[in-house]
N, CA, C and O of each residue as an XYZ file, in Angstrom:
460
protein
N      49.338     -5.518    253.402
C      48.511     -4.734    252.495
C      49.378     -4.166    251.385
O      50.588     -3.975    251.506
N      48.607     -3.890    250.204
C      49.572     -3.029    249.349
C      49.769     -2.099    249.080
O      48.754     -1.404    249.116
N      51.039     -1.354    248.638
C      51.209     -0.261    249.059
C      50.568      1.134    248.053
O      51.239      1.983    248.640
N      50.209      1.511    247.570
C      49.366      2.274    246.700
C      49.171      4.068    246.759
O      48.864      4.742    247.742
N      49.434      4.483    245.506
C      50.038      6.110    245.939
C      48.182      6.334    246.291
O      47.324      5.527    245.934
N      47.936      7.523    247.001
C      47.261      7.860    247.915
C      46.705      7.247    249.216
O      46.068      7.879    250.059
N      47.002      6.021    249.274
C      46.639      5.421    250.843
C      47.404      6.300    252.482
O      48.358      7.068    252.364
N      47.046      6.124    253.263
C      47.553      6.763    254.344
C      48.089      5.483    255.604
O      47.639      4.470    256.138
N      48.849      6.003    255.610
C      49.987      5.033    256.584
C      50.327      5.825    258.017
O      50.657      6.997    257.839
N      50.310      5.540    258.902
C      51.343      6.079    260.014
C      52.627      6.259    260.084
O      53.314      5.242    260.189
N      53.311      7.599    260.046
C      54.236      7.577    260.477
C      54.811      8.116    261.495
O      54.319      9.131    261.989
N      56.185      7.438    262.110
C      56.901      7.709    262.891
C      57.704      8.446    263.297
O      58.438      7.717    263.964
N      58.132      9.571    263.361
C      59.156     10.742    263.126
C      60.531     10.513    263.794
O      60.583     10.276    265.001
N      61.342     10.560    263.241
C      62.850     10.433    264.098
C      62.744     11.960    264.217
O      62.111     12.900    263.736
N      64.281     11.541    265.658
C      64.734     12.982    265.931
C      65.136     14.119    265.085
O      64.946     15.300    265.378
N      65.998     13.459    263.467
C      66.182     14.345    262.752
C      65.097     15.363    262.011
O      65.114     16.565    261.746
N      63.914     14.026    261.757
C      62.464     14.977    261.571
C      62.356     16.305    262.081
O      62.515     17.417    261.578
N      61.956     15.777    263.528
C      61.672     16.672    264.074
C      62.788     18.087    264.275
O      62.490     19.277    264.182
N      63.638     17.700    264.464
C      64.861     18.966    264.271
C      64.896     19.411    263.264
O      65.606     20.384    263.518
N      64.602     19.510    261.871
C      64.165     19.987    260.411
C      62.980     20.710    260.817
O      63.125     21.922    260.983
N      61.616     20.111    261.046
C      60.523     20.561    261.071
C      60.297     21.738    262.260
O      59.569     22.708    262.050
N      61.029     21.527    263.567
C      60.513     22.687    264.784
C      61.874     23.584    264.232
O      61.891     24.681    264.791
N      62.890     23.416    263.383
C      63.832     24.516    263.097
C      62.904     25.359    262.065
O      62.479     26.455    262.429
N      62.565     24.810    260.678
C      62.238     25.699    260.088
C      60.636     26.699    260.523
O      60.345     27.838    260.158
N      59.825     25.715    261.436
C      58.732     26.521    262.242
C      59.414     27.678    263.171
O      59.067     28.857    263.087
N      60.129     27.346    263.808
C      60.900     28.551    265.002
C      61.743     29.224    263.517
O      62.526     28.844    264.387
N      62.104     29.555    262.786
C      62.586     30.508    261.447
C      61.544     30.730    260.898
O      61.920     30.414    259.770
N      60.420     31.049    260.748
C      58.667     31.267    260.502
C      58.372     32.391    261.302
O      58.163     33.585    261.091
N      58.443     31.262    262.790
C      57.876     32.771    263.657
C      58.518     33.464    263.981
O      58.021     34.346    264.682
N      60.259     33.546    263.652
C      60.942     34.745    264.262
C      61.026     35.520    262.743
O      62.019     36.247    262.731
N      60.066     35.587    261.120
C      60.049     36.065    260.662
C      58.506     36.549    260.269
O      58.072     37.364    259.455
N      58.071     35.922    260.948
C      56.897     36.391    261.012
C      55.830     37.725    260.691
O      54.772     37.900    260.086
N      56.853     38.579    261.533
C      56.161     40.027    261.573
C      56.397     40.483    260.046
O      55.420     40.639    259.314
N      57.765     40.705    259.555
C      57.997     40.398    257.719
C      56.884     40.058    256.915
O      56.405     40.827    256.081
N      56.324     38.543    257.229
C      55.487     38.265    255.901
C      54.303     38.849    256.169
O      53.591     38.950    255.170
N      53.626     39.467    257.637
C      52.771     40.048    257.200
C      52.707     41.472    256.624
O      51.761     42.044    256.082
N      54.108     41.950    256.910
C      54.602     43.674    256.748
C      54.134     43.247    255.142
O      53.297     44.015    254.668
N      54.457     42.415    254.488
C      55.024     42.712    252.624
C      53.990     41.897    252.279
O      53.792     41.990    251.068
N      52.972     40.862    253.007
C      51.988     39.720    252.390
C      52.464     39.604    250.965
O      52.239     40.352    250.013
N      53.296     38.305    251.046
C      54.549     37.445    250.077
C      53.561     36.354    249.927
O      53.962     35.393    249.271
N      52.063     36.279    250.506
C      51.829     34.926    249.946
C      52.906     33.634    250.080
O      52.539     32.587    249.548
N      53.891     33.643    250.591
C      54.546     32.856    251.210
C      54.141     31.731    251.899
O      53.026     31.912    252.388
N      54.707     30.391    252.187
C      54.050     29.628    253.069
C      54.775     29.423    254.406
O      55.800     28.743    254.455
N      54.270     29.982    255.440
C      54.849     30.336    256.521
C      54.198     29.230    257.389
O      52.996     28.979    257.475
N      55.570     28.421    258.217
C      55.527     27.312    258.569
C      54.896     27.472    259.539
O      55.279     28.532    260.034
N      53.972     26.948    260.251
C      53.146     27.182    261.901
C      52.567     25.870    262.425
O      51.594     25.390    261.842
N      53.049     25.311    263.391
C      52.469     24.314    263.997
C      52.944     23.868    265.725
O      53.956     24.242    266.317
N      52.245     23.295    266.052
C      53.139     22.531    267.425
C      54.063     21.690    267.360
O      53.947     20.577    266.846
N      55.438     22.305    268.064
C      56.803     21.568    268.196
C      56.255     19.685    268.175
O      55.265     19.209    268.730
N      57.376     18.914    267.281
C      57.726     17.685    267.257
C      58.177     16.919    268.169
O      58.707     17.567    269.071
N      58.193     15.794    268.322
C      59.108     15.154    269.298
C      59.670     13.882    268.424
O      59.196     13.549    267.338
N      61.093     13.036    269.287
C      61.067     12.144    268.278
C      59.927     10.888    269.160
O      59.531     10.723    270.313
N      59.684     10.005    267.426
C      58.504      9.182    267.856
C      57.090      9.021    267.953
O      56.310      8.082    267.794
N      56.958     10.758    268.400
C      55.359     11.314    267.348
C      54.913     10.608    266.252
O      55.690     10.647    265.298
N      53.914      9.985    266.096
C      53.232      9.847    265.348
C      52.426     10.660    264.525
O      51.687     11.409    265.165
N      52.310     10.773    262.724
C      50.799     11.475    262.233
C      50.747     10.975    260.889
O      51.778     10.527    260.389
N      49.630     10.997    260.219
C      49.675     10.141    259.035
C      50.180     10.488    257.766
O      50.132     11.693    257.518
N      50.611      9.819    256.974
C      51.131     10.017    255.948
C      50.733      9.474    254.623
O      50.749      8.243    254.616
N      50.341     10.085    253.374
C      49.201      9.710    252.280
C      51.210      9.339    251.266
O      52.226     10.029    251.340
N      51.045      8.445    250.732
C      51.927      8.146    250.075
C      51.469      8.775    248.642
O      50.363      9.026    248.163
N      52.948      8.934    248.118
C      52.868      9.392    247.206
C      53.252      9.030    245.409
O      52.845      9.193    244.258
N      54.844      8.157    246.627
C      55.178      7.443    244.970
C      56.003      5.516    245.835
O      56.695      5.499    246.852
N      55.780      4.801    245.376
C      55.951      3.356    245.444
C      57.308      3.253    244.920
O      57.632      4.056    244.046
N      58.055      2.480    245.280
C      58.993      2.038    244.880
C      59.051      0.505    244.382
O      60.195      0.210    244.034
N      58.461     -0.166    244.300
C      58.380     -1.755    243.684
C      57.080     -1.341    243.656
O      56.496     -0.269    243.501
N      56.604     -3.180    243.967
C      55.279     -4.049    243.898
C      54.988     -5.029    245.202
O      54.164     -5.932    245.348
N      55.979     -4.497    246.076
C      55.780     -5.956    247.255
C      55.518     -4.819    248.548
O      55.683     -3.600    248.564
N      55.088     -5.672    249.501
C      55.202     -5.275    250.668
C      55.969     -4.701    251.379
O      55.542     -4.272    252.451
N      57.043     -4.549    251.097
C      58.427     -4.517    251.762
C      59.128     -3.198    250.668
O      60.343     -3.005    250.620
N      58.259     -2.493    249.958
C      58.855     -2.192    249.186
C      59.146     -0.469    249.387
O      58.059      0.041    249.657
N      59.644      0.010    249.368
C      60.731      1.880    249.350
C      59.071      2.645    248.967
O      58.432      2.338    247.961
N      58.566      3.736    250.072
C      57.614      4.372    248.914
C      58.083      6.008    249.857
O      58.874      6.004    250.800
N      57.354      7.342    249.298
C      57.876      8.893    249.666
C      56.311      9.170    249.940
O      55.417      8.585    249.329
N      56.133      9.980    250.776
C      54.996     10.500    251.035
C      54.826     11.697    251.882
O      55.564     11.959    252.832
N      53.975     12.305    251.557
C      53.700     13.629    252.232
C      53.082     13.926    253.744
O      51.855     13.934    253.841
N      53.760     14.132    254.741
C      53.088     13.644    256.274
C      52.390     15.288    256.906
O      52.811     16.442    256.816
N      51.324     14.763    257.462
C      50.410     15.854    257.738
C      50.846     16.104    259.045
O      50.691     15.279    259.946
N      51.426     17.280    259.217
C      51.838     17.847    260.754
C      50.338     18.203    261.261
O      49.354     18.179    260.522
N      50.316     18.587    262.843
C      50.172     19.303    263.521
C      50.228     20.788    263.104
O      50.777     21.403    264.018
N      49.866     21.655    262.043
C      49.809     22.652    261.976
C      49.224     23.046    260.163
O      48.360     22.364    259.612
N      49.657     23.804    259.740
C      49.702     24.441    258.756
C      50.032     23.747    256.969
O      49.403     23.661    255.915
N      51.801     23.265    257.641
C      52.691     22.784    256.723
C      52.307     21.235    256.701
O      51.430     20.661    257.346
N      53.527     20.544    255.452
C      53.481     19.240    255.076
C      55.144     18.919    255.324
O      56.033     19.770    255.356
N      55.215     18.257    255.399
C      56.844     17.381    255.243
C      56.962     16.009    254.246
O      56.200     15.060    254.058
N      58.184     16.346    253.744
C      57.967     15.444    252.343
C      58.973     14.052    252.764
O      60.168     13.944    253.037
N      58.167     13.361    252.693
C      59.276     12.267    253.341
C      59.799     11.244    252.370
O      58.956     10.931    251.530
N      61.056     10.586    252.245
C      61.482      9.913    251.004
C      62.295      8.855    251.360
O      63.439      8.841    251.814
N      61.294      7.707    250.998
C      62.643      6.540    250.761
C      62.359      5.936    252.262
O      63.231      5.488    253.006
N      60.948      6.019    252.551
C      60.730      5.203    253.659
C      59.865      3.840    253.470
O      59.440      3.569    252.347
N      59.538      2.752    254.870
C      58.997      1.744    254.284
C      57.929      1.482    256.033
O      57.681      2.113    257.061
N      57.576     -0.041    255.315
C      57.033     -0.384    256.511
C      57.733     -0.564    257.631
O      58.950     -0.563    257.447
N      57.346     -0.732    258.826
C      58.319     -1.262    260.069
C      57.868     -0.826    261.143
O      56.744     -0.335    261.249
N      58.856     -0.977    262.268
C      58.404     -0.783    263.489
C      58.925      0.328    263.979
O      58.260      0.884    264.853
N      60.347      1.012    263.531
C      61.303      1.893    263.874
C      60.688      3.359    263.724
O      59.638      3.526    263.104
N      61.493      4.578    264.409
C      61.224      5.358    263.920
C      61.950      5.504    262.461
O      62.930      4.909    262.012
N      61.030      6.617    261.822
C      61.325      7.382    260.260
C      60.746      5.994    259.321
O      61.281      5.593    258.288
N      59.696      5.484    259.882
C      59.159      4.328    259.063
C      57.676      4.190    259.666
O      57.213      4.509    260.761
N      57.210      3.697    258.728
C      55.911      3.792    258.929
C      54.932      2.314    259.325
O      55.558      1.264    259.468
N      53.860      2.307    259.438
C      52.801      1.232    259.587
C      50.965      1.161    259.104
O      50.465      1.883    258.241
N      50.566      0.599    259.539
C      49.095      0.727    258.792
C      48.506      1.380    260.123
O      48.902      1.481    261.284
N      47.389      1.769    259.420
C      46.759      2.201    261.402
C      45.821      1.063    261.624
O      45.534      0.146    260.855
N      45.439      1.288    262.727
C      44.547      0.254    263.300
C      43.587      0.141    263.004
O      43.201      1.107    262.346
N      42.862     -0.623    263.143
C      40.874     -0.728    262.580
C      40.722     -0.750    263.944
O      41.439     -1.186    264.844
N      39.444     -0.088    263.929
C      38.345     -0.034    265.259
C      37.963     -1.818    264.992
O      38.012     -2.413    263.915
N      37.625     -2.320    266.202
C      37.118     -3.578    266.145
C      35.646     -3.768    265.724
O      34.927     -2.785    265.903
N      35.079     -4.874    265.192
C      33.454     -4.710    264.874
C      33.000     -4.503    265.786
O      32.059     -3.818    265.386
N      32.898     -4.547    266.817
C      31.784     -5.062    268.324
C      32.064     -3.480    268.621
O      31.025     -2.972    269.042
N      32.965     -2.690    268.549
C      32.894     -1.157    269.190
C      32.055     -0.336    267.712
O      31.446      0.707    267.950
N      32.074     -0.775    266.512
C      31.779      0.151    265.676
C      30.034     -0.350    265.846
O      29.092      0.415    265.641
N      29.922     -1.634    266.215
C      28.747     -2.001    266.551
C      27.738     -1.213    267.494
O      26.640     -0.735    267.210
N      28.345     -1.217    268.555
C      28.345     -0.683    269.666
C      27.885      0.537    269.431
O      26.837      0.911    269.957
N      28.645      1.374    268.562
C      28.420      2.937    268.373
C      27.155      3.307    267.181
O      26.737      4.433    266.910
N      26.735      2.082    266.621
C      25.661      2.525    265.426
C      24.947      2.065    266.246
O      23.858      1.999    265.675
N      24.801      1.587    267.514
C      22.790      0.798    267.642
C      23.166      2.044    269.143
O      22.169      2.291    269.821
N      24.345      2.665    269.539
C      23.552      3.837    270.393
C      23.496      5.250    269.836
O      22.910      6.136    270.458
């Protein structure tokens, strides 16, 4: 398929992800009591801890070529609150790379409009 800024892709999270993302959430809630003392309008990170390999989707943002195979950055929707900006990833199978998601098959989407 091609790759196109707003489409949504799956991605994969490596361990480093996730050690970025549950660090700066655990530095959130141990400041927590703060942003509501001063309401900074701040964006205070909140979600459920990562793992590596987690999956959640990701809306691309900017392309790097024209092919399949090609470098694109996109913004991945946690489990919570926040976004994570991801850069310089591609298709594949690995973690910190992404894939298409699956289609429901006809015969189940079938299935679900005639009950």
């Amino acid at each position: 398929m091609k790759l196109t800024i707003g489409r949504i892709v799956h991605y994969r999270v490596s361990g480093q992800d996730a050690i970025a993302i549950n660090q700066r959430r655990k530095d959130a809630r141990e400041k927590l009591p703060w942003h509501h003392a001063i309401r900074s309008g701040a964006q205070v990170h909140v979600g459920n801890d990562l793992k590596e390999g987690d999956v959640f989707p990701l809306i691309i943002t900017k392309v790097w070529g024209d092919t399949e195979t090609s470098a694109f950055n996109g913004q991945l929707m946690l489990d919570g609150n926040d976004l994570f900006w991801v850069t310089s990833t591609a298709i594949g199978e690995g973690n910190r790379q992404c894939f298409w998601p699956p289609r429901d098959e006809p015969k189940a989407v079938a299935a679900a409009v005639a009950a």
